[in-house]
N, C-alpha and C positions, 0 to 999 in steps of 0.2 A: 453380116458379121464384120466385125472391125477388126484388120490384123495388126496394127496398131495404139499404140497408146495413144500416140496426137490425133491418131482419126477419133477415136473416143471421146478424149477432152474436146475436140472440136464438136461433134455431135454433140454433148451434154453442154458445152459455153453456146453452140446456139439456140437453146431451148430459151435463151432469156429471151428470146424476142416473143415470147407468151407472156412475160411479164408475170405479175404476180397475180396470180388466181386463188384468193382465200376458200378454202371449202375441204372437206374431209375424202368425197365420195370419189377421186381418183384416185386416192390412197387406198382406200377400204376397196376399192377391184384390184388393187394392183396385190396387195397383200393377203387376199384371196386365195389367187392365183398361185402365190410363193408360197401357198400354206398356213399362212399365218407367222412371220417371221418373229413379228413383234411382241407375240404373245407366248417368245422363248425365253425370250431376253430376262430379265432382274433389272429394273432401271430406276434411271433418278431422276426426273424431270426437273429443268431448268428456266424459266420467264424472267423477263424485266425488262427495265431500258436501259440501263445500264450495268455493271458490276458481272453481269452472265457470265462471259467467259474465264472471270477471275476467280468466280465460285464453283464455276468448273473444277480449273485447274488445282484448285484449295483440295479440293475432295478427292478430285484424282490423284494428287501426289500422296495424303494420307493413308488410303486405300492400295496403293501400287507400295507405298512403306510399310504395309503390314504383312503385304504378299499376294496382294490380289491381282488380278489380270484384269484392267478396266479398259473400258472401249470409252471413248471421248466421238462425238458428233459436234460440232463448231464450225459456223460460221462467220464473219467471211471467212480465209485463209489471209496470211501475213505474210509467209514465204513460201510456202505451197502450196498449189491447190491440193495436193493427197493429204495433206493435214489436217482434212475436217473431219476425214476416219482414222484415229489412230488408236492404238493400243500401246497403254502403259507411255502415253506422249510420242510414239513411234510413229511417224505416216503410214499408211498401206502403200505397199510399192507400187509401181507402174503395173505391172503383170497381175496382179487383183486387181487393180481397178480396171484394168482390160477385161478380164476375167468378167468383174461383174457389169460391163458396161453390156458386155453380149448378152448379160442371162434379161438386164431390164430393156435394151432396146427392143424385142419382140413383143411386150407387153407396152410397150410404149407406142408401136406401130398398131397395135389392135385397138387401144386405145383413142387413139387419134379418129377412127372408123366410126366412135360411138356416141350419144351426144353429149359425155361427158367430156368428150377434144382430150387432146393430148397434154399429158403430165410435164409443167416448168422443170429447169434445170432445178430448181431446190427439190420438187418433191422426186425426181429424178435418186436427186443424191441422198436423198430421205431412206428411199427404197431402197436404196445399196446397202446402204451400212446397215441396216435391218437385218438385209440378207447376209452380209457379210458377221457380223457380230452373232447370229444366230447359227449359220450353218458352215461358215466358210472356214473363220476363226472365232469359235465360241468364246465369250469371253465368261467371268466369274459376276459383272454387275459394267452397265453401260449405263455411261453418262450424258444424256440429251438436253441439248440447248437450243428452248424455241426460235424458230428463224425470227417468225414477226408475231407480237401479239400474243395466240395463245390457243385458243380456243377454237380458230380453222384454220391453227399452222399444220404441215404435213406431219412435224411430230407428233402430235396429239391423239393420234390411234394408238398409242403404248397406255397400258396399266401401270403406272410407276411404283414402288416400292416405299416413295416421296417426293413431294411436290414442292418445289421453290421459289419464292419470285423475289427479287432482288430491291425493287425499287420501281418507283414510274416516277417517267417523265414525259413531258409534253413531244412526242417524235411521233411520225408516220401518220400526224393526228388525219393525212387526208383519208385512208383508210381504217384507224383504229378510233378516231374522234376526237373531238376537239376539246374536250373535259378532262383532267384527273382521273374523275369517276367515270366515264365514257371506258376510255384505255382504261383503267384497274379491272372496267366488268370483263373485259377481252383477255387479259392479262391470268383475271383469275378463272378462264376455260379450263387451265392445264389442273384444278383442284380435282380430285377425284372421291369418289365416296368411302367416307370412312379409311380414307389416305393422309396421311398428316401432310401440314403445309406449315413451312417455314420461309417469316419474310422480316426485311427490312424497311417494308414501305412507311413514309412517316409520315405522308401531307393525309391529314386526318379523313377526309371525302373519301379519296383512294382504297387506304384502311377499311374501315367502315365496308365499302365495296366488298372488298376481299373477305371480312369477320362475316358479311350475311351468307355469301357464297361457300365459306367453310361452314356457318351452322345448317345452311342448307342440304349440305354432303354428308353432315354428320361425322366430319374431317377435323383430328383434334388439331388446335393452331399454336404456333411458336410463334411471338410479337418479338421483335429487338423492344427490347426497353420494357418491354414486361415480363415474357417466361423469361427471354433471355437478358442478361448485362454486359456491358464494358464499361471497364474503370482504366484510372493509370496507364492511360493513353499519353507516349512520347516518339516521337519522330527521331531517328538514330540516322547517320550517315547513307546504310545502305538498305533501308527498310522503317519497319514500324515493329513496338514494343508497348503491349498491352495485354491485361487481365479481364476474365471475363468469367461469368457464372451464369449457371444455367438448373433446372431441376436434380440435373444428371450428376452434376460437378463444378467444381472451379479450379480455374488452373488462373495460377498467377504467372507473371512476365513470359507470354507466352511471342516467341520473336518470328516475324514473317519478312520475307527479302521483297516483296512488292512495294512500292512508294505510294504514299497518300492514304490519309486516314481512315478515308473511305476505302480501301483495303481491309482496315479491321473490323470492318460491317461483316465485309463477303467473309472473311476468314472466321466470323465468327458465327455465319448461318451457317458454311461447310461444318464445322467443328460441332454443333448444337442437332443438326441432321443425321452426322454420323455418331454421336452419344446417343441419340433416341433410337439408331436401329441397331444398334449395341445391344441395349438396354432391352427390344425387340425380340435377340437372337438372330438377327434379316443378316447380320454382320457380325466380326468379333473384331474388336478393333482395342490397341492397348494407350495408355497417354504417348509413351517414346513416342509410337507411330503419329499420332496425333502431331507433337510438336518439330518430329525429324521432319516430318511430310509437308508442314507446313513451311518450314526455312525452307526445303527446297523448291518449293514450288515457285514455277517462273511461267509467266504468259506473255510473248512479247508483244509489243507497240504497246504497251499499257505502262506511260511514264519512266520509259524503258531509258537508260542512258547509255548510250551508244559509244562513247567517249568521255572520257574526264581530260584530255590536254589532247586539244581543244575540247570545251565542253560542247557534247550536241544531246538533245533529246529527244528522242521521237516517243507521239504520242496519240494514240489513236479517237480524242474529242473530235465527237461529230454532233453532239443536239446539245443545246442550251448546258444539263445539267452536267454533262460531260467535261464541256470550257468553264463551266463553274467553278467543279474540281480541280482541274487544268491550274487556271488563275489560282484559284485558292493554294494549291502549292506552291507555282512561283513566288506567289507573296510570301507564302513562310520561310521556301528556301533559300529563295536566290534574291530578294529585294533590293542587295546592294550589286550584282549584278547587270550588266547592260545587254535586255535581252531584245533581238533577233528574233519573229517569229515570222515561219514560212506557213500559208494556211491554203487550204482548198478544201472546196465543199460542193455537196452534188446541190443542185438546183433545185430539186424537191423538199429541201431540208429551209425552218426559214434563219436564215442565217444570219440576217440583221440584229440578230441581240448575241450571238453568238460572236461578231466584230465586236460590236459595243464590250462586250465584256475584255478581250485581247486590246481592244485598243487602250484599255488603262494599265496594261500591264507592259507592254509594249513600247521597244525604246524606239525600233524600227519596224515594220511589216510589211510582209508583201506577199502576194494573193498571184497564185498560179491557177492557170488552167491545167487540166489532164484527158488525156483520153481514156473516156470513157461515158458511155451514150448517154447518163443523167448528170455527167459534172457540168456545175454552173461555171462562166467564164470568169478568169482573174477582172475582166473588166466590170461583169456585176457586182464582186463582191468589192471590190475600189471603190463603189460607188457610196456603197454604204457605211464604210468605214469614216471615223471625223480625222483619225490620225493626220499629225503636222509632217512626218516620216513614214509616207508608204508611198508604195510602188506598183505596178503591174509587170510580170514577169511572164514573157511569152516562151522561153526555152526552159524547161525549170530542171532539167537534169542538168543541164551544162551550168546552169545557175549554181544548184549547188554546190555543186565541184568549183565554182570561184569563190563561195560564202564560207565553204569550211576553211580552206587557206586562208581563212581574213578573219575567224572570230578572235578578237579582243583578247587578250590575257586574263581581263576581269570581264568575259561576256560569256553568253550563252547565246548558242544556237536553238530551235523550239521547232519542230517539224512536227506538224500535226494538221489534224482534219479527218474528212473521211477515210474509213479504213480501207477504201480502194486505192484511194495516194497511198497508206501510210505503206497497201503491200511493195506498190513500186517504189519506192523511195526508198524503204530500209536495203534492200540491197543493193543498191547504186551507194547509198553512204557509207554502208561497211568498205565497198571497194576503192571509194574515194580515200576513207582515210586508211585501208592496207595502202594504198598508194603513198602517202604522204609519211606513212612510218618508215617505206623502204625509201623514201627520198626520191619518189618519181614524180 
């Protein structure tokens, strides 16, 4: 038994050293055992490669704005690790995750004995929040976001209430494949039978993929740009402003606080999923809720600005489509800007088109190392970069504390990469610049 919290967290942070094990069937013992946790819950399954956590949080604020008690599962964590279980946006404190670290460690130990080996840190935390959302702290409807892929993530033992996938793109292709359509078949695991699925995928293979596997389940489907639309699409200071229509409704100028266009994709599957289980009776949900829930909703590292004097932005691109988006807003926001970007990436990710695209946007760059067992070195990624202005930065905490003091009057600062930098980073920058506002 753990008496406490850090022996916990330490016990679940070393399970990474099992790495990632795709497969169902140490989930389906473990939740056996708990009785079947998942099959208490009301849920809302989550897929993609990108946009997940944002259509998360889209649904979660609408839903917690109407009065409901939503459990949120998300990974990675940005500023805490208890923040992959939380309620109505809340973390689980220290003392429940203690709590549940003891009820899975003994199921973890027997586990280990059998020839299915013992359960990774994800499906580890998979099983908690199970447990915990089901018997611990019941919630009213829990919100699941697949780790990897889809179809042998640890999530995927839930019955969802609906099914989501956000987008593909070419990421984890060593284990999901190296095709559109490869990933999209993995991706559309999480469709259930005669469970609706709502998606914004657009590259047409992918698609396709996903329409056989919904007519297969006999699962009715939501297309962006066919059931569903968005028009009157404009980019406002602190957010995005757009109208959109659906079987359900249309709601015109409808305003969300997230940045980047591709925000009004995610805000407009959240929005199109919770009118169809409206419409259902699964939910009762009114437009206010809809539109209060949606201004409020905030996910950070996701083009998050950290500061306006100085400007800094942190931002959590990590695969190709991510710095697509990434670039594609710099270019529309900031072009006359002089920007600064700080990058790292883990070594399994292939990052060379991922440079390629920052280096046209980029007035300066420079590529850190971090600790952390798959981050590639600042010196690989220098290599591949063509930039006439970049650097190799071996200290990159003390680095930034010298790059905030010095951005430009007319510059930006860009802190992005994998979301394993973006957790350590954001809080070392918050504290650089409380420092610099008290004049220390």
């Amino acid at each position: 038994m753990f008496a406490t919290y850090q022996e916990a967290l330490d016990w679940i942070h070393a399970r990474l050293r099992l790495g990632i094990k795709p497969g169902l069937k140490r989930m389906e013992w473990m939740m056996e055992r708990l009785g079947h946790p998942e099959n208490k819950i009301k849920a809302i399954h989550i897929g993609g490669t990108n946009g997940k956590g944002s259509t998360v949080t889209f649904l979660r604020s609408m839903l917690q704005e109407q009065g409901y008690k939503v459990g949120t599962f998300t990974s990675p964590y940005i500023e805490q690790f208890n923040e992959r279980i939380s309620i109505n946006g809340i973390p689980i404190d220290d003392d429940e995750l203690l709590q549940l670290a003891n009820i899975i460690r003994p199921l973890a130990d027997q586990l280990e004995e059998t020839e299915l080996g013992g359960p990774t840190e994800f499906e580890v935390i998979t099983a908690m929040s199970f447990y915990y959302f089901a018997e611990i702290n019941p919630v009213d409807i829990a919100i699941y976001e697949v780790g990897l892929g889809g179809r042998f993530d640890s999530t995927n033992v839930i019955l969802p209430i609906a099914s989501i996938i956000t987008n593909i793109g070419l990421d984890h292709t060593s284990i999901l494949g190296d095709t559109y359509e490869e990933i999209a078949f993995e991706k559309a695991g999480i469709i259930k039978n005669q469970t609706p699925i709502f998606t914004a995928v657009k590259h047409p293979g992918a698609l396709n993929v996903i329409e056989e596997q919904a007519k297969q389940k006999d699962a009715p489907i939501y297309r962006l740009s066919e059931e569903f639309t968005i028009s009157g699409h404009q980019s406002v200071s602190k957010g995005e402003i757009f109208s959109m229509k659906n079987a359900f409704d249309s709601l015109e100028e409808i305003e969300i606080s997230m940045i980047g266009k591709h925000q009004t994709e995610n805000a407009a599957l959240a929005i199109t999923s919770a009118q169809y289980l409206n419409q259902k009776g699964l939910i009762s949900i009114t437009e206010q809720s809809i539109r209060e829930g949606l201004k409020k909703a905030y996910w950070p590292g996701r083009f998050e600005i950290l500061s306006e004097k100085p400007l800094v932005i942190i931002d959590g691109a990590h695969n190709d489509e991510g710095i697509a988006t990434l670039v594609n807003e710099l270019t529309n926001r900031y072009s006359d800007c002089n920007i600064h970007i700080v990058f790292a990436a883990l070594k399994d990710k292939k990052f060379d088109k991922m440079i390629e695209q920052l280096d046209q946007v980029a007035d300066k760059i420079s590529f850190v190392s971090f600790d952390y067992p798959r981050a590639a070195t600042g010196h690989d990624l220098y290599q591949k970069s063509k930039s006439e202005n970049k650097e190799i930065v071996e200290k990159w905490e003390e680095y930034l504390n010298e790059v905030i003091q010095v951005v430009h009057p007319e510059g930006l600062l860009v802190v992005t990469g994998s979301l394993y930098f973006i957790s350590e980073a954001k809080p070392l920058i918050r504290k650089y610049l409380k420092n610099m506002e008290h004049g220390n």
